[in-house]
VOBA-1610 file (N, C-alpha, C; in pm, whole numbers, padded with zeros to 5 digits, always signed):
BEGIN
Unk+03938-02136+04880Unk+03864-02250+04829Unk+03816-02221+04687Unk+03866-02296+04598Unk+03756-02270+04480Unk+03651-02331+04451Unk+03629-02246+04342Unk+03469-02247+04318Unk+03411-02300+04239Unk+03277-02445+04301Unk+03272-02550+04204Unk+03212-02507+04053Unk+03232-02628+03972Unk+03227-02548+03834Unk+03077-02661+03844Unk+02936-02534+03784Unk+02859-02619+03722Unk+02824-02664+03618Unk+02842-02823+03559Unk+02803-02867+03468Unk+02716-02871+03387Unk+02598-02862+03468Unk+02469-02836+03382Unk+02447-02700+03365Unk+02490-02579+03457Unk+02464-02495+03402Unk+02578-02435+03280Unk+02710-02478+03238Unk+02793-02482+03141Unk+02723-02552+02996Unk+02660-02689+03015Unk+02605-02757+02924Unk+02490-02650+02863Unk+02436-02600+02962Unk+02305-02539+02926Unk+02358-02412+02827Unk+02485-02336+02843Unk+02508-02221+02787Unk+02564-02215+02695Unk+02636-02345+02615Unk+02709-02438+02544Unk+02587-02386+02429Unk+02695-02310+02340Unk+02654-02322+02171Unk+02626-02436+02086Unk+02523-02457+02029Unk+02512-02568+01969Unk+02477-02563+01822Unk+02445-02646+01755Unk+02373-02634+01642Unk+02208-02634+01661Unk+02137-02557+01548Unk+01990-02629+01502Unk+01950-02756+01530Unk+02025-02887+01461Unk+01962-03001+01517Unk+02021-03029+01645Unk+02111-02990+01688Unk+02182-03080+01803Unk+02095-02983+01909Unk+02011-02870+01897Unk+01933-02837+01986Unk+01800-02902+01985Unk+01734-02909+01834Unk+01623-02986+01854Unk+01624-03104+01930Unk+01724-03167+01910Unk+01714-03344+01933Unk+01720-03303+02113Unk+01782-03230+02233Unk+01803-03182+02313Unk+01669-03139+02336Unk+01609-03061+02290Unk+01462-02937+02346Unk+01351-03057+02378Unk+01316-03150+02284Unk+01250-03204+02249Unk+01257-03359+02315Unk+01387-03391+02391Unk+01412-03468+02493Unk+01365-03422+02644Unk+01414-03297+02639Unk+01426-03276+02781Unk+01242-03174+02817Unk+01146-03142+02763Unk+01025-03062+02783Unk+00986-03127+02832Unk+00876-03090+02949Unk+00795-03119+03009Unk+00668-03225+02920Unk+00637-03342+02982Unk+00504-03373+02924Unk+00397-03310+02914Unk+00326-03301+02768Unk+00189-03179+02747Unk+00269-03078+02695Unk+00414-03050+02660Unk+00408-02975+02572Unk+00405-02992+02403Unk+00421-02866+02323Unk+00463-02928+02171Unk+00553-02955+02136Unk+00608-03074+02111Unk+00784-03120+02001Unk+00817-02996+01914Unk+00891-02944+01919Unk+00936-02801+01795Unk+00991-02970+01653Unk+00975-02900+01577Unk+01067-02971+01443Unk+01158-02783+01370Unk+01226-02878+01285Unk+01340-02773+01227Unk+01234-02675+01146Unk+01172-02728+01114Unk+01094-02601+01068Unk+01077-02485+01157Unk+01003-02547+01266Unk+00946-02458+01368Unk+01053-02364+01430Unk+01193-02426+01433Unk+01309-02342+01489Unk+01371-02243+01438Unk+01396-02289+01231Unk+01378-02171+01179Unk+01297-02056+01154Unk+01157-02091+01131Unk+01069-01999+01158Unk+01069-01917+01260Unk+01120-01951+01396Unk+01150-01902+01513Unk+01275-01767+01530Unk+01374-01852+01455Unk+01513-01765+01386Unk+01453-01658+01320Unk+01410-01668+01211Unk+01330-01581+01147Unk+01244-01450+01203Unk+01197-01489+01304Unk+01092-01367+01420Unk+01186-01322+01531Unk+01307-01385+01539Unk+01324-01369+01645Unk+01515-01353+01612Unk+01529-01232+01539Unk+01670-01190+01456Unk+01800-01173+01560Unk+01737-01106+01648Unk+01832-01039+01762Unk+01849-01140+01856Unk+01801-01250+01861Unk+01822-01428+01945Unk+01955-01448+01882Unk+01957-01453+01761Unk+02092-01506+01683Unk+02207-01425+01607Unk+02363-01413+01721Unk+02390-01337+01641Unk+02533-01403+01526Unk+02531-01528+01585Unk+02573-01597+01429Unk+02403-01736+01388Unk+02403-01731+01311Unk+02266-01789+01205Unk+02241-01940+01314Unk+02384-02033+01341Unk+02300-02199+01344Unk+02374-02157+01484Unk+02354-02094+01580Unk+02401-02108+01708Unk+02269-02107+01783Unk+02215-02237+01888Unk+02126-02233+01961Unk+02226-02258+02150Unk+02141-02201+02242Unk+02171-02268+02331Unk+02035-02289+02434Unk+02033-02425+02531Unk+01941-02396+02641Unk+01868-02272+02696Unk+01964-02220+02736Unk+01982-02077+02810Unk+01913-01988+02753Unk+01971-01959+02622Unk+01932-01846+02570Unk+01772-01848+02507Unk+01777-02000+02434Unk+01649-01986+02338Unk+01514-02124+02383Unk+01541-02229+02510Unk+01428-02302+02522Unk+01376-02247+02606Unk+01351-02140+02646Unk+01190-02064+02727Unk+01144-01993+02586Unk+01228-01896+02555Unk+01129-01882+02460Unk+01060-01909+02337Unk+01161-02029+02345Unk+01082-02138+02197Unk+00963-02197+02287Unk+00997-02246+02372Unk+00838-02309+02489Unk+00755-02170+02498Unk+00768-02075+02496Unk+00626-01939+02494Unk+00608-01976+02388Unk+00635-01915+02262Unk+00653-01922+02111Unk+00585-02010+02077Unk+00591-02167+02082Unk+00563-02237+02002Unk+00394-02271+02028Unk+00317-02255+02144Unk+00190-02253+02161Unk+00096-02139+02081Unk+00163-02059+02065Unk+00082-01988+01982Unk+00094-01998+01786Unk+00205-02043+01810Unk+00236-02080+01629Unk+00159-02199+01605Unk+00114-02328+01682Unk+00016-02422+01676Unk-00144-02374+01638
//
């Protein structure tokens, strides 16, 4: 039997860009949290070197928990 393929978790691991993650992060958070803007993501890039190991690659997976830790304390 094979083995079903998951979509959302494929979508979630799916390389993206900077904005095409913002517009994504900032859809899908919980109510009561903070909206990141591109600022906030580069600044994020910036602290956080070893997250990225080509420059405009974001994914779910890898970087919206810890942009959601992150960004409460940069407020």
């Amino acid at each position: 039997m094979a083995k079903r393929r998951d979509l959302v978790l494929e979508g979630n691991q799916e390389m993206t860009t900077l904005g095409a993650f913002l517009e994504s992060y900032n859809k899908s958070i919980p109510a009561g949290f903070s909206q990141a803007s591109s600022e906030d993501l580069k600044d994020f890039q910036k602290l956080h070197p070893t997250l990225f190991k080509n420059k405009d690659e974001w994914s779910i997976e890898k970087h919206r928990k810890r942009l959601m830790d992150w960004l409460p304390a940069r407020r």
